[in-house]
C-alpha positions in Angstrom: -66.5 44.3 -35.4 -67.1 40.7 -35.4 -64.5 37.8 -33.7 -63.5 36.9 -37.3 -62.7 40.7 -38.5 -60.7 41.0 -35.0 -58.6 37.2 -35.3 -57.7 38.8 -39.2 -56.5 42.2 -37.6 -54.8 40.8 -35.1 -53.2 38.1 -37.3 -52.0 40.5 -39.7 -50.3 43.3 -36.8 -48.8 39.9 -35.2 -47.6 38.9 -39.0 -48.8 35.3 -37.7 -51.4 33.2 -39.5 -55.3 33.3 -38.4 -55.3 30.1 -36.9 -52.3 31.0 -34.1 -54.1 34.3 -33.8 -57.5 32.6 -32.7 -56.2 30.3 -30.7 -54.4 33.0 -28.8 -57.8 35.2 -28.8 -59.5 32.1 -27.5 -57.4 31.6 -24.6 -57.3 35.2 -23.6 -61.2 34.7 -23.6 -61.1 31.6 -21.5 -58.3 33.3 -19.0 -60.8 36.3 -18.3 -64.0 33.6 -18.0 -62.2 31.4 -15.6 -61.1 34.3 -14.0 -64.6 36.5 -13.2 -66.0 33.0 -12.5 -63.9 32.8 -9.6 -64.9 35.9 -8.3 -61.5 38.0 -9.1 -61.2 41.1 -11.6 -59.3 41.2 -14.7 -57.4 44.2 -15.5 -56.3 45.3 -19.3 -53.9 48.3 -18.4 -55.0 51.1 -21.3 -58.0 48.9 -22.5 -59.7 48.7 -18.7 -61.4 46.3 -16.0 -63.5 43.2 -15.7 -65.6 42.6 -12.6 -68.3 40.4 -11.1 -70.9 42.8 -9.4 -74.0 41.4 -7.4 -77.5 42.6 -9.3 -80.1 43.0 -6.6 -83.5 41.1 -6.0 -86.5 43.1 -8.0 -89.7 43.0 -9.3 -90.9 43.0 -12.6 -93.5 42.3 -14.5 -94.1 39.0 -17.2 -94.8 41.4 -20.6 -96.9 38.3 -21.8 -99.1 38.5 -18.9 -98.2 41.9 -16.9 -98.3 39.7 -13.5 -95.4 40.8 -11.2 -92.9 38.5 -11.0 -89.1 38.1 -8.5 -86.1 38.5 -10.0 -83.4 36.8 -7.6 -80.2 38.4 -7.3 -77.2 37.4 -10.2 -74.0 37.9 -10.8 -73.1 39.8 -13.9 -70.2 40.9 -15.5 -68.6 44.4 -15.9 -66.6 46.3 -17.9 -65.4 49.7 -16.8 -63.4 51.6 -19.5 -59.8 52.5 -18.7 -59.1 56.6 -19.3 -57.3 56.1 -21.9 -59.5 54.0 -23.6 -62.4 57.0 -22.8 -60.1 59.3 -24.1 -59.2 57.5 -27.4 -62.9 57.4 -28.2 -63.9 61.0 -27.4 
């Protein structure tokens, strides 16, 4: 499902027009951005959780070259599946 498909869907349950639906999908975006960028988690109750985790310094290898190479540590985000989201999709 693409943004577009979702902003129609939801505009249509909401029985608002597209344009107030993707504005209100954009800010829910931006809330959840701001939010892991600042370190804290986000949490959907029945849809699930947002976190920042810490990705560990490694080494790999260039597939141009196959020289070994350090990765530094990142931060990436998360998303861990609420059970009733797991459970709507088994």
């Amino acid at each position: 499902m693409t943004k577009a498909e979702l902003v129609a869907i939801m505009a249509k349950n909401a029985g608002g027009s597209k344009i107030s639906a993707e504005r209100a999908m954009n800010a829910m975006v931006a809330s959840i951005v701001e939010s892991l960028r600042r370190g804290r988690r986000v949490t959907i109750s029945g849809f699930g959780t947002f976190v920042v985790a810490r990705r560990a310094a490694r080494n790999g290898r260039d597939p141009r070259t196959g020289k070994q190479i350090h990765i530094p540590t990142a931060k990436v985000p998360r998303f861990r599946a609420s059970r009733g989201l797991k459970a709507a999709i088994r």
